[in-house]
C-alpha positions in Angstrom: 70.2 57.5 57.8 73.2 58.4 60.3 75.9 55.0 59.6 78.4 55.2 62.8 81.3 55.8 60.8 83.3 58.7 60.9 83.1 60.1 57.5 78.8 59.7 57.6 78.6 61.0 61.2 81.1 64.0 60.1 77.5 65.3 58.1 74.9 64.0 60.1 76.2 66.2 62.1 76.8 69.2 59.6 73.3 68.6 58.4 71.6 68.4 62.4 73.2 71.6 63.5 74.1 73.6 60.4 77.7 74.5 60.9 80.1 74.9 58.5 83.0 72.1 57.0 85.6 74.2 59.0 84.0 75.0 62.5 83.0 71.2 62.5 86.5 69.9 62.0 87.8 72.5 64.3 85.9 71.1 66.6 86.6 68.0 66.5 90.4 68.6 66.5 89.2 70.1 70.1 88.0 67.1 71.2 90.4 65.2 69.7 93.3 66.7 71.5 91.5 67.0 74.8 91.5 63.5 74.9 95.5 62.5 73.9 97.2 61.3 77.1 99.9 64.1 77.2 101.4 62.4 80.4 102.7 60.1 77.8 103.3 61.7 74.7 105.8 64.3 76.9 107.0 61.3 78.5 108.2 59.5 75.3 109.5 63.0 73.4 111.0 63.7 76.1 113.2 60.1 76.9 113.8 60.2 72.6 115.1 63.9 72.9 117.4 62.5 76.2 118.5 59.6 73.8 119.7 61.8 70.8 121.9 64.1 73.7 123.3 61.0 75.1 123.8 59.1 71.5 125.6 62.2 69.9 128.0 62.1 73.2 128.4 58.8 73.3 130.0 58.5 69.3 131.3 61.7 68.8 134.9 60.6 69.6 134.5 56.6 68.3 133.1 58.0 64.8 135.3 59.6 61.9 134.7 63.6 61.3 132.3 63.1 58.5 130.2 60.4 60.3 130.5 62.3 63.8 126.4 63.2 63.7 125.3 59.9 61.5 124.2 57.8 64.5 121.5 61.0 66.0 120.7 62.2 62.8 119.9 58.5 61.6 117.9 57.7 65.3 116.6 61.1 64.2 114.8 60.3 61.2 113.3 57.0 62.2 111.7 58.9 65.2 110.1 61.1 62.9 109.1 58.6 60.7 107.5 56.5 63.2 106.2 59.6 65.0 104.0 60.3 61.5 102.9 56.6 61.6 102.0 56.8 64.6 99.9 59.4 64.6 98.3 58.4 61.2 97.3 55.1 62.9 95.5 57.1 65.4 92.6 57.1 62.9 92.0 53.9 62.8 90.4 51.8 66.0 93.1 49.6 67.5 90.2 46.8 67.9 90.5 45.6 64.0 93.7 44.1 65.1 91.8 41.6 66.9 90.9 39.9 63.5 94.4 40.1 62.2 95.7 37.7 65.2 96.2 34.5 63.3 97.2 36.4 60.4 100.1 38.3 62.3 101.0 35.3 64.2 102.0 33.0 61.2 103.8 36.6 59.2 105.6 36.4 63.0 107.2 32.7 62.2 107.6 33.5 58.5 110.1 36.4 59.9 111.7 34.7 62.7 112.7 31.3 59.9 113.7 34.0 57.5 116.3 34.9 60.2 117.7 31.8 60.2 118.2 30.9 57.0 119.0 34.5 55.2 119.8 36.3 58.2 123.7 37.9 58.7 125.3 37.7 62.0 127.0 40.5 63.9 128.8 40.2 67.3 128.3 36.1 67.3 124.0 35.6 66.9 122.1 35.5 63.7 119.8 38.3 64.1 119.2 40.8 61.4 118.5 41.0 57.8 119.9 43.5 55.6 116.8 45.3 53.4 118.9 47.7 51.2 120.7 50.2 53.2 118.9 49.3 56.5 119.6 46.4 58.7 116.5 44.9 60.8 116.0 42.9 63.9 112.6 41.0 63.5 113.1 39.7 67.2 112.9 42.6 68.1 109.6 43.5 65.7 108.2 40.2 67.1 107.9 41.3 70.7 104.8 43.7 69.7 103.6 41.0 66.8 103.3 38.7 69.7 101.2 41.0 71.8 99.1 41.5 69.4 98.8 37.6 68.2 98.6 36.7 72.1 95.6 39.4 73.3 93.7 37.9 70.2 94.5 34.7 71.7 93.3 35.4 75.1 90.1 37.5 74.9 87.9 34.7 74.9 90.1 33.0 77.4 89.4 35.4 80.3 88.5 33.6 83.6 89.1 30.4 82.1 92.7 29.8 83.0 92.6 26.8 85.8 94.0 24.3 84.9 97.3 23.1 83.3 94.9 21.6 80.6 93.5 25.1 79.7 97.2 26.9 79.7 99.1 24.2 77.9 97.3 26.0 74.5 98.6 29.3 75.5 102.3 27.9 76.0 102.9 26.4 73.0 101.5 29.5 71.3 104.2 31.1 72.6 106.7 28.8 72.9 107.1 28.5 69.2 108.3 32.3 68.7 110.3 31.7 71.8 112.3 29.0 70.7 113.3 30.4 67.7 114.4 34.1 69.3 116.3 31.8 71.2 117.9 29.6 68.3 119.2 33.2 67.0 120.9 33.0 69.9 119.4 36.4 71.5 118.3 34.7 75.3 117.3 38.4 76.1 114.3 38.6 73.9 113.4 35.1 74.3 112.8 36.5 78.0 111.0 39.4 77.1 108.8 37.0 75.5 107.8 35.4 79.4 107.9 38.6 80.6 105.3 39.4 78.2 102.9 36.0 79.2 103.3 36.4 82.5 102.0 40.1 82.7 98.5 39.1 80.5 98.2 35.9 82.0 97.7 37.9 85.0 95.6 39.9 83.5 93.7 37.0 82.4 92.6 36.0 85.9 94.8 33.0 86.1 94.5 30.5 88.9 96.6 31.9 91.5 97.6 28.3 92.2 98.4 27.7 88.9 100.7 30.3 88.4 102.6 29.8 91.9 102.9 26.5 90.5 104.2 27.5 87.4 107.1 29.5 89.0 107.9 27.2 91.3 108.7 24.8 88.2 110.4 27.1 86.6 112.9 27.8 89.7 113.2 24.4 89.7 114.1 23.7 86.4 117.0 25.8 86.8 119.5 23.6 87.4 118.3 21.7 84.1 118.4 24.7 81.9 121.9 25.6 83.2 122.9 22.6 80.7 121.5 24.3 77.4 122.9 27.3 77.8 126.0 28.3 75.5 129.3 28.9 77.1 129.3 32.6 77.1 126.0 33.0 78.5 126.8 30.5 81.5 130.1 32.6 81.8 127.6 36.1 82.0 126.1 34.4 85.1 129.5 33.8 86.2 130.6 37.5 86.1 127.0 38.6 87.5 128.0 37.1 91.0 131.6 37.9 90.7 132.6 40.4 87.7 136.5 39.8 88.6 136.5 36.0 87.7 137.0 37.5 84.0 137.9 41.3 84.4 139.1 41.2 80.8 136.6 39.6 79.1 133.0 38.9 80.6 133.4 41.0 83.9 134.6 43.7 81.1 131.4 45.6 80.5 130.2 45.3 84.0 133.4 46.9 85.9 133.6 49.4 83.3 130.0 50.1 84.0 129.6 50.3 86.9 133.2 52.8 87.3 131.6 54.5 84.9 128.2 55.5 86.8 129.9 55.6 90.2 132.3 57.9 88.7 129.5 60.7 88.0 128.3 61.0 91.2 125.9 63.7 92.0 125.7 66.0 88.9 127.4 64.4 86.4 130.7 65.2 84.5 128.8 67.0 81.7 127.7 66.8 78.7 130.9 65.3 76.1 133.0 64.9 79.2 132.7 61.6 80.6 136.3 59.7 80.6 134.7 56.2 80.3 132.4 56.6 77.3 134.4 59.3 75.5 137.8 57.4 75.6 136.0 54.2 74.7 136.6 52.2 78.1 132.6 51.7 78.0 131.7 49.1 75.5 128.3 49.4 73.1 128.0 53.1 75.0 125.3 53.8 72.7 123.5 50.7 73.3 123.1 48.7 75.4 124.9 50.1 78.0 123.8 53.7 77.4 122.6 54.3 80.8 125.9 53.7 82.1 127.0 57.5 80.1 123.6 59.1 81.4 124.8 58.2 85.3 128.5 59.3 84.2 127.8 62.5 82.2 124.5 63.3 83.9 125.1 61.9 87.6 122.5 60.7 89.9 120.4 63.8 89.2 120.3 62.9 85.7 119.9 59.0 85.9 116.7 59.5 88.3 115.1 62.1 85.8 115.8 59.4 83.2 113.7 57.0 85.4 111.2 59.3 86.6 110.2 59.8 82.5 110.2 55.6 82.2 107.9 55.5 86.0 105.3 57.8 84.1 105.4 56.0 80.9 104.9 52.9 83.0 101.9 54.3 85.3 100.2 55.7 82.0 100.5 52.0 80.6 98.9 50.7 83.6 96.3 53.0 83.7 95.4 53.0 80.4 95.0 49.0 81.0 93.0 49.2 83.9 90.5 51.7 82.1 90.5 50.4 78.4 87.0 49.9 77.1 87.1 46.3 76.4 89.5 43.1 77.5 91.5 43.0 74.3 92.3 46.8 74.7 93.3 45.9 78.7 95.4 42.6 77.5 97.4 45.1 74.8 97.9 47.8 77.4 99.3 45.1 80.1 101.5 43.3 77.3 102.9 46.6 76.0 103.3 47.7 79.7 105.4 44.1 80.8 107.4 44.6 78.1 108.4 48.1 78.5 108.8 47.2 82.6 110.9 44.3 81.7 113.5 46.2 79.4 113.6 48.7 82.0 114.3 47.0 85.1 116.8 44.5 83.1 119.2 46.9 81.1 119.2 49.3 84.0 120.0 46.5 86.7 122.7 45.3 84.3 124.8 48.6 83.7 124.3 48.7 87.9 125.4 45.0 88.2 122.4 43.7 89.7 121.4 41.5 86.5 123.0 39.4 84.4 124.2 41.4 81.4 121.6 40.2 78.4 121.5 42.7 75.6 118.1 44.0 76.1 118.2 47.5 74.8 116.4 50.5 77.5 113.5 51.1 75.3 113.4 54.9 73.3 116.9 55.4 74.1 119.4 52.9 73.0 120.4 53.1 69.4 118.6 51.2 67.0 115.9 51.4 64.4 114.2 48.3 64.9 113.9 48.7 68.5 113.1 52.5 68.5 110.1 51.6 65.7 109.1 48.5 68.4 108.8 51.0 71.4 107.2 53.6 69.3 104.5 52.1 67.6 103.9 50.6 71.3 103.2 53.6 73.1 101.3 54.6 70.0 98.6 51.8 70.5 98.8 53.0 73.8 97.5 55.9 73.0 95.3 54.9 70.2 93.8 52.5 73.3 93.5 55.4 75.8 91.3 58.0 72.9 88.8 55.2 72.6 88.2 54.2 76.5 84.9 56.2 76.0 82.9 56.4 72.6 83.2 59.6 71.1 81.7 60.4 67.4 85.2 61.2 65.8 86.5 57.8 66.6 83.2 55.6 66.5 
């Protein structure tokens, strides 16, 4: 009898046609590799290659002699690394994560409390925990956990979304996670977080009216939330509409942003030879405001090229969403997607000075292991999504 599993159909079909072990696993290494989305693959190499340039200009002056390569050969190892997980995940259907949702969900909490209670601080927030020589952001971790947790959550939801009755479950499910990204303090996650629930509550099928209404409350609500933020974050709105009301302080990272991108131009200074980054005038250069030395070492050519790589990455999301095989597969694709988008559009506006500087990272380029493993494990279910849109014996 034939089982649909992979190892059983591997000789049901030895024994129907009579091949040998080697042609048959040839072949399905064919069929296997005709149906990896390369558009993305390429895509991602191609932004983490860009990212190891820029990092090794970026700290090759700010770093002693013997440390000069330690940030790229360290963001190079944990792309490897997560490369190899990756790909070994690839054998296993992304749909058993479906089962793990409540599971993941309360692991989720379990690391955000941990945070608060054993977590060190860096740079005035509580965010990381130090695991022997390597320091991790589960915020950061949480963003895919949630996902996850929040597909699970909504599967059986679909088209049932009307009514504030039938959303106020989904709200507090997130809300918990959110609050306590947001206790750290790290307001830039917390927001991923909605960008996140708003991109598969769309999905969903929500009530149009519902969700109008539910932006309208929250443009409202504004002027209330204005009172819980911290000092420094009311002062980053401050400097968003006018940079020069602290030029030494907030305003800093912006105006030396923004000089530094205007400064490159059309083509770039080169590689190593941007003034702003290289004699440390750019702040966090290899992190959160690393686009700033693509536009000033790279120029305008370079920036766009950037952006084209993150448009396909994006579309390939999009379209892997909109042709996944079944509604969990769609609500991962569109919450992977949202969350990519939403780093994207926030750390780029904010080194350009359209956006409120936040500390959101631009995913598969800014320095940082927790962050890089977040993104790459993303685009990896991704593609784990996109090689089981169809059946096909090697994954069935």
């Amino acid at each position: 009898m034939c089982y649909n599993r992979r190892v059983n159909a591997f000789f049901c079909i030895k024994e129907k046609t009579g091949v040998n072990d080697l042609q048959l696993i040839s072949t399905e290494h064919r069929r296997f590799l005709r149906r990896i989305d390369f558009f993305l693959l390429l895509s991602t190499i191609l932004i983490i290659v860009c990212s190891l340039i820029v990092i090794s200009s970026a700290t090759h002056v700010n770093t002693p002699s013997e440390e000069r390569f330690w940030y790229v050969q360290r963001q190079g190892i944990f792309a490897l690394v997560n490369f190899a997980i990756g790909l070994f995940c690839m054998n296993f259907d992304y749909r058993g994560l479906q089962q793990y949702g409540s599971k993941l969900y309360i692991f989720n909490l379990i690391l955000l409390v941990a945070v608060m209670l054993f977590g060190h601080a860096a740079l005035g927030a509580q965010r990381w925990i130090q695991i022997g020589f390597i320091s991790i952001q589960p915020s950061e971790f949480s963003k895919l956990i949630m996902i996850i947790c929040l597909a699970s959550a909504l599967e059986s939801r679909v088209g049932h979304l009307n009514t504030p009755q039938d959303l106020f479950p989904i709200v507090v499910y997130v809300g918990i996670p959110f609050v306590l990204v947001l206790k750290q303090p790290d307001l830039g996650t917390s927001l991923v977080f909605m960008a996140i629930l708003f991109g598969m509550l769309i999905a969903c099928g929500i009530n149009w009216k519902l969700f109008a209404s539910i932006v309208v409350l929250g443009i409202a609500s504004l002027p209330v939330l204005w009172q819980f933020l911290k000092d420094y974050q009311k002062m980053r709105i401050m400097v968003f509409l006018d940079p020069n009301v602290d030029p030494l302080g907030s305003g800093y990272h912006i105006i030396q942003s923004k000089i530094a991108i205007g400064s490159g131009m059309m083509f770039g200074k080169g590689l190593f030879e941007g003034t702003q980054s290289q004699l440390n005038f750019l702040p966090e250069n290899h992190t959160d405001f690393i686009f700033a030395v693509i536009g000033e070492e790279f120029g305008f050519v370079g920036a766009a090229a950037v952006l084209f790589l993150y448009l396909i990455v994006l579309w390939r999301g999009m379209q892997i969403a909109r042709d996944a095989s079944d509604m969990f597969g769609r609500l991962l694709a569109v919450g992977i997607t949202s969350m990519l988008a939403f780093h994207v559009l926030v750390n780029v506006g904010m080194t350009t000075g359209i956006m409120p500087v936040t500390g959101i990272p631009l995913p598969l380029m800014s320095y940082g292991i927790s962050s890089l493993t977040t993104n790459i494990l993303s685009v990896a279910i991704l593609m784990n999504i996109h090689l089981r849109k169809q059946k096909m014996l090697l994954f069935s």
